[in-house]
ROVEXVO-133731 format. One record per residue (C-alpha): residue in three letters; residue number from 1; x, y, z. Coordinates in pm, 1 decimal. Each point is the difference from the previous one (the first is absolute). Layout:
BEGIN
   vokol   gumar          x          y          z
     ALA     NUM          X          Y          Z
...
//
This chain:
BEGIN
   vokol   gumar          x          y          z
     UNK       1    -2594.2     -957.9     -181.4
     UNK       2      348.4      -82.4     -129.1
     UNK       3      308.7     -202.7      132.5
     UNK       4      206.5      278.8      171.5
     UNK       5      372.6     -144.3     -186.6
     UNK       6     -142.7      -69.6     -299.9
     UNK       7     -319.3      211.5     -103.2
     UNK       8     -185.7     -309.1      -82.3
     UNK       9     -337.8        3.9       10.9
     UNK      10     -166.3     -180.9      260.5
     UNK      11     -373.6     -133.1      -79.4
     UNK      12     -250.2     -149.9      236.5
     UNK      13      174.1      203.4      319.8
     UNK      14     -242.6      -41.6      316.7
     UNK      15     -119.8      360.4      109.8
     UNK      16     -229.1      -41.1      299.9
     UNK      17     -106.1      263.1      280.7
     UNK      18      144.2      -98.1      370.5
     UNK      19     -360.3       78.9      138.2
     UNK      20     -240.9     -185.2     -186.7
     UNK      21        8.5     -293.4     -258.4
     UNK      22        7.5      209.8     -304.5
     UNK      23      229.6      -19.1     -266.3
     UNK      24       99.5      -36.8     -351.0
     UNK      25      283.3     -112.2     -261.5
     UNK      26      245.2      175.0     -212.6
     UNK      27      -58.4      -83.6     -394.0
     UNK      28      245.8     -162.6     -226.3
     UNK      29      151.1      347.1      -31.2
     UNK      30       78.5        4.9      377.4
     UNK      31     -268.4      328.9       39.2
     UNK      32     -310.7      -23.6      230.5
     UNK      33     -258.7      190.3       91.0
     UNK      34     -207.0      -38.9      354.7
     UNK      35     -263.2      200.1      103.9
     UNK      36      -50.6      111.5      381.0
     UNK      37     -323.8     -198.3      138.7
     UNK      38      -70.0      314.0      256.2
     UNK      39      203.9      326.9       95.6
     UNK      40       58.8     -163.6      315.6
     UNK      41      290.8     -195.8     -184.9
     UNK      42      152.6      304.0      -83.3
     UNK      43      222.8      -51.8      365.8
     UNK      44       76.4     -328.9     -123.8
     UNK      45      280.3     -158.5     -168.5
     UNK      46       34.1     -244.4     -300.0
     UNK      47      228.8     -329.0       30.4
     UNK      48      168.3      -97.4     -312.4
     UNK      49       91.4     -397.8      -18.0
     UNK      50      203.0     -153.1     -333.8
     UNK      51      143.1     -356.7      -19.9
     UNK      52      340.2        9.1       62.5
     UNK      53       34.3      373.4      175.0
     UNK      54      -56.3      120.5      320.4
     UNK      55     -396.9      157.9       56.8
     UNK      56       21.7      345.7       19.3
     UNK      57     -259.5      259.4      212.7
     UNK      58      -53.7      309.8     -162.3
     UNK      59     -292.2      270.9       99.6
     UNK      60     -294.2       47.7     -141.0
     UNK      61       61.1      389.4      -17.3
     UNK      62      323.6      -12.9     -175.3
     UNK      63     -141.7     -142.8     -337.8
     UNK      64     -323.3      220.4      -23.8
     UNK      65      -23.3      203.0     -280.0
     UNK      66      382.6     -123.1      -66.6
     UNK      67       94.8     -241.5     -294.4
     UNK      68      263.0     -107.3      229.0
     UNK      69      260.4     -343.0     -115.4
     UNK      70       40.3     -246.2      267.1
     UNK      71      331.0     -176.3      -17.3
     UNK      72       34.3     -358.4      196.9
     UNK      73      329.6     -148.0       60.0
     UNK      74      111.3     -322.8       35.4
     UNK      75      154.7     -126.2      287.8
     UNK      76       69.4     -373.5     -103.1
     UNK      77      382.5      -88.4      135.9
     UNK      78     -150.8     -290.8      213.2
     UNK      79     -202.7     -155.5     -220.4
     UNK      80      244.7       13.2     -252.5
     UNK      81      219.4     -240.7      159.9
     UNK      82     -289.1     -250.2       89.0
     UNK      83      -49.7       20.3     -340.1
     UNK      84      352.1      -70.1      -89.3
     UNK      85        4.5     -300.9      242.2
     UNK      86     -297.5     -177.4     -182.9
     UNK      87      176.5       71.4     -350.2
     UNK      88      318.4     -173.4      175.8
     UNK      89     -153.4     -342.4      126.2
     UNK      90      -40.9     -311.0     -175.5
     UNK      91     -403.6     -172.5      -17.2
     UNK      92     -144.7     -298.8       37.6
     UNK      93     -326.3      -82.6     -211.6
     UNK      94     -335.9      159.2       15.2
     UNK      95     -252.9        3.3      219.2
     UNK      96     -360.0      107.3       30.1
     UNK      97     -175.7      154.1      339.2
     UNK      98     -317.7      143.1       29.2
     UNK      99     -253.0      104.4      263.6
     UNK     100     -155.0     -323.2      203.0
     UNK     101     -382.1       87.8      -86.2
     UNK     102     -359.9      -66.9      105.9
     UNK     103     -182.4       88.7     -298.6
     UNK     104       88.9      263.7     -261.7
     UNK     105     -231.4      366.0      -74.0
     UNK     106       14.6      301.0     -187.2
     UNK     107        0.6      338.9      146.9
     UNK     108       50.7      321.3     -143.9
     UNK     109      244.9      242.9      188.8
     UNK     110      -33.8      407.7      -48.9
     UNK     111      305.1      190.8     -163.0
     UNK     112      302.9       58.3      235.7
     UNK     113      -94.8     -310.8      229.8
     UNK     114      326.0     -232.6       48.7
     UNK     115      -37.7     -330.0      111.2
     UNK     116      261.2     -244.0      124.2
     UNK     117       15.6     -375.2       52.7
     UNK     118      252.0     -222.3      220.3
     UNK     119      152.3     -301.6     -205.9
     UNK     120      146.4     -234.2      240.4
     UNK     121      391.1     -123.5      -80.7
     UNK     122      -73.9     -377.0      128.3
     UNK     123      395.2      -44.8      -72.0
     UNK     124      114.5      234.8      199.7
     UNK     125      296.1      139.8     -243.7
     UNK     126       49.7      242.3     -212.3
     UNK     127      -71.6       42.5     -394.7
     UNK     128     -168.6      217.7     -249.5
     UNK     129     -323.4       43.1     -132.3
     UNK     130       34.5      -72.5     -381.1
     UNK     131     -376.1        9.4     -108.2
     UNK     132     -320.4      122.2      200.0
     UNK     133     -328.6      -79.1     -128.0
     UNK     134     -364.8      213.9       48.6
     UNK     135     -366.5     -119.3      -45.2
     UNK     136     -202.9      232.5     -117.1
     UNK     137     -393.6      -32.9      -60.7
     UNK     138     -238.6      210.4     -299.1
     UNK     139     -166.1      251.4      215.2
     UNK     140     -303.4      147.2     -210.0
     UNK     141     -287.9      154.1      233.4
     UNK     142     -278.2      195.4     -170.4
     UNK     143     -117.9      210.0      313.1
     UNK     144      355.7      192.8      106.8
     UNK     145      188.3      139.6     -177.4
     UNK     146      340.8     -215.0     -120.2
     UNK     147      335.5      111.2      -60.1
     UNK     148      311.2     -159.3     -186.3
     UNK     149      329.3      -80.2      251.8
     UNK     150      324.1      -54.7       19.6
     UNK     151      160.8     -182.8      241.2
     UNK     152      350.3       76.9      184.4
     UNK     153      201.7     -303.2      136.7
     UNK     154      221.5      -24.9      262.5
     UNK     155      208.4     -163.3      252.8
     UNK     156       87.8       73.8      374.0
     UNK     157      175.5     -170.6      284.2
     UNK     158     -107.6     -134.6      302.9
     UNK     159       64.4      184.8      298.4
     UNK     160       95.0     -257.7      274.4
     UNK     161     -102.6      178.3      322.8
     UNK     162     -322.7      190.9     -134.7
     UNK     163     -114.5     -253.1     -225.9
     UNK     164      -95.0      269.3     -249.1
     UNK     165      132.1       72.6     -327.2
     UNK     166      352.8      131.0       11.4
     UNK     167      222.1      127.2     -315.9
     UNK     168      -50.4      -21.4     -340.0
     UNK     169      219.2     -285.1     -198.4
     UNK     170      -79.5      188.3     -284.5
     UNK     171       31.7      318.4     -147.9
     UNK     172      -74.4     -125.6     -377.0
     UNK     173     -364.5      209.8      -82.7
     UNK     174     -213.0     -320.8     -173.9
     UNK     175     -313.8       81.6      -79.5
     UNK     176     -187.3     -212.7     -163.0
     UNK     177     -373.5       87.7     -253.9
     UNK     178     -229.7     -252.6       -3.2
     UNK     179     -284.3      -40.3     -233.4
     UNK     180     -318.6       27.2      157.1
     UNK     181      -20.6     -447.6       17.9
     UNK     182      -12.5     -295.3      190.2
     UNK     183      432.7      -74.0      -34.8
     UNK     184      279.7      -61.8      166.9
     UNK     185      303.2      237.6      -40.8
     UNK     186      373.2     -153.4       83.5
     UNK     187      230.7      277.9      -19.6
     UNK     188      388.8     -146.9      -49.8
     UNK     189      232.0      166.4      254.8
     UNK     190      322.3     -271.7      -64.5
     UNK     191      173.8      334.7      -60.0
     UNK     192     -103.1      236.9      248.4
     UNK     193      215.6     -201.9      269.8
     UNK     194     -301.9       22.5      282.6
     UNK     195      101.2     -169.6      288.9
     UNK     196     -201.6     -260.9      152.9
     UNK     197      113.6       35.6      373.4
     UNK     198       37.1     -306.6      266.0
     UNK     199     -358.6      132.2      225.3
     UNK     200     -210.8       25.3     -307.4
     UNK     201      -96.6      305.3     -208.9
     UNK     202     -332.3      234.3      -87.8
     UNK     203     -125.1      102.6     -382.5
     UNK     204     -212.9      274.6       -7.3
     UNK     205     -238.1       85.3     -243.9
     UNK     206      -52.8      401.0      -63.9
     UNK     207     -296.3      108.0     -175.2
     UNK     208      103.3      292.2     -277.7
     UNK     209     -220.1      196.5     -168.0
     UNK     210       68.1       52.5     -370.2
     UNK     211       56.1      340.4     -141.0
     UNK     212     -273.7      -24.5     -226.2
     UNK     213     -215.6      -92.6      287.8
     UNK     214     -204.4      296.5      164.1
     UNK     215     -175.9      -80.8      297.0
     UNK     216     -357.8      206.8       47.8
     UNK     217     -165.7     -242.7      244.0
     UNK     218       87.3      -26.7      379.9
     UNK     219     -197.8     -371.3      -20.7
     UNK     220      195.9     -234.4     -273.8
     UNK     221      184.5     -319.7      -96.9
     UNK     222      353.2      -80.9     -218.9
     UNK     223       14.8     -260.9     -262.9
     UNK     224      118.6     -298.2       43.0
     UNK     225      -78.2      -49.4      353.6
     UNK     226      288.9     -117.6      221.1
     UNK     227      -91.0     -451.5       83.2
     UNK     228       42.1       10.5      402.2
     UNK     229       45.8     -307.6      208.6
     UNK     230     -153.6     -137.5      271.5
     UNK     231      307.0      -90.3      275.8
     UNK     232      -33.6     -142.9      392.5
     UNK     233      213.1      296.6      130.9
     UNK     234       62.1      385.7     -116.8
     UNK     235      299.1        8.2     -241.1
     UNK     236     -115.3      358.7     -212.0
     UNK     237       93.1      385.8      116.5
     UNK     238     -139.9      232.6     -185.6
     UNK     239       55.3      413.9      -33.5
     UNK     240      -83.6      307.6     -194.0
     UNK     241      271.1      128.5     -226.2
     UNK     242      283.3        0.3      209.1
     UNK     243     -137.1       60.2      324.9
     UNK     244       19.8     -218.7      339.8
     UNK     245      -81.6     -409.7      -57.3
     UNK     246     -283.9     -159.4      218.3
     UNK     247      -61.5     -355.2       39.8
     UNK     248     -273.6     -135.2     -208.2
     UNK     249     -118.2     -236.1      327.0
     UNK     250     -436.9       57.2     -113.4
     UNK     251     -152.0     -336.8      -63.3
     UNK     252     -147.1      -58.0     -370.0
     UNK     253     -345.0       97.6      -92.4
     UNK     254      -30.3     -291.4     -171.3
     UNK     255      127.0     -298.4      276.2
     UNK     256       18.2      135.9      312.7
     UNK     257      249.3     -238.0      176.0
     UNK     258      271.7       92.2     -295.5
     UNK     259      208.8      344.1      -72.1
     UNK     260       34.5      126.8     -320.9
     UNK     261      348.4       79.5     -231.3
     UNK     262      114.7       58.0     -339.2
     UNK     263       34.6     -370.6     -176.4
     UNK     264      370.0       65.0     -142.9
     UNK     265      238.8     -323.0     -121.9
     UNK     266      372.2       47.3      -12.1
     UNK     267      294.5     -233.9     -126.3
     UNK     268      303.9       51.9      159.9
     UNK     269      353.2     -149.5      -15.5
     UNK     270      162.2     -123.1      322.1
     UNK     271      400.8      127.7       41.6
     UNK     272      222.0     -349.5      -23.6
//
């Protein structure tokens, strides 16, 4: 899996079948490898999903017994000027939002699962997101099996007629390792020039399995475990590598009256 312009190599690539929920990553050397579940797949066709390019369908058939390269290519012009706009503007000071909560929990999501939350812009005008800041929780089980994760961030618009989450504001890849601890993790993004539009904006949280990580059991759990919030109405989506988003509108396990979404913190700086 390389960038189509410049060879680069591109690691942690989403390769998941169209029919079922079955996937896998590319390594740090941009290769995979993904093994077909049952010869009924055969028909079936593989969708191909980088940050920053276009996803790409390819079929199943094509790459069997073939050590094919994929090449993805970027196809940024609009966000470049959004981009260009944020570096223009002049800030006022910082400040901090966060998800109005119920209660906080940890919960372990499986490898390819992205999950989104709604910050609300109580302001109303536009900014950038400067810092963004993660709980995590120690997630050490002795009866399943455990596996190390990484975690994938990003940032998408609001889409003002669906409601769901519309375009990236971000084609920067951060990915971010915890260590396997209660912590939280602020990642600085002063200079990635994310904006921070007028209607509010969504961070999601990707769940990336590690190179070094093999997975041999279909029943398992990542380390840390993502902290989830308790909230009065549904502000998470959540989808599997790439694929269609669906409104995460189930009640909580846990209290049944509240909904359930990433807990995520942002500071942002408003445009003077």
């Amino acid at each position: 899996m390389i960038d189509f312009d410049s060879s680069e190599k591109l690691p942690y690539a989403n390769i998941t079948f169209l029919k079922v929920n079955k996937g896998n990553y590319s390594k740090e050397d941009g290769s995979f490898k993904l093994t077909l579940p049952n010869k009924d797949l055969i028909t079936d066709s593989l969708l191909i999903s980088f940050v920053g390019y276009p996803s790409k369908k390819i079929s199943v058939k094509s790459l069997l017994n073939n050590h094919r390269t994929i090449k993805l290519k970027k196809d940024n012009q609009v966000l470049d000027e959004v981009i260009l706009n944020v570096k223009k503007a002049k800030y006022s000071s910082t400040k901090s939002l966060s998800v109005k909560h119920k209660g906080l929990y940890a919960s372990s999501e499986p490898f390819g699962n992205e999950t989104i939350t709604f910050i609300e812009n109580e302001k109303n005008k536009k900014g950038k997101i400067t810092n963004v800041e993660l709980n995590f929780k120690a997630n050490k089980r002795e009866n399943i099996k455990t596996y190390k994760a990484y975690f994938r961030v990003k940032f998408y618009e609001l889409d003002s007629i669906t409601k769901a989450p519309g375009k990236l504001l971000s084609y920067d890849d951060i990915i971010i390792k915890p260590e396997n601890k209660t912590q939280k993790v602020k990642v600085d993004l002063e200079d990635n020039f994310i904006l921070f539009p007028k209607n509010g904006v969504f961070v999601g949280l990707e769940v990336i399995k590690p190179s070094s990580v093999t997975v041999n059991s279909s029943m398992y759990v990542v380390a840390p475990a993502i902290t989830k919030s308790h909230t009065e109405t549904p502000l998470s989506w959540y989808r599997y590598r790439g694929k269609n988003w669906f409104l995460n509108d189930r009640k909580s396990p846990f209290k049944k009256k509240f909904y359930t979404s990433n807990y995520v913190s942002i500071d942002v700086k408003y445009i003077k």
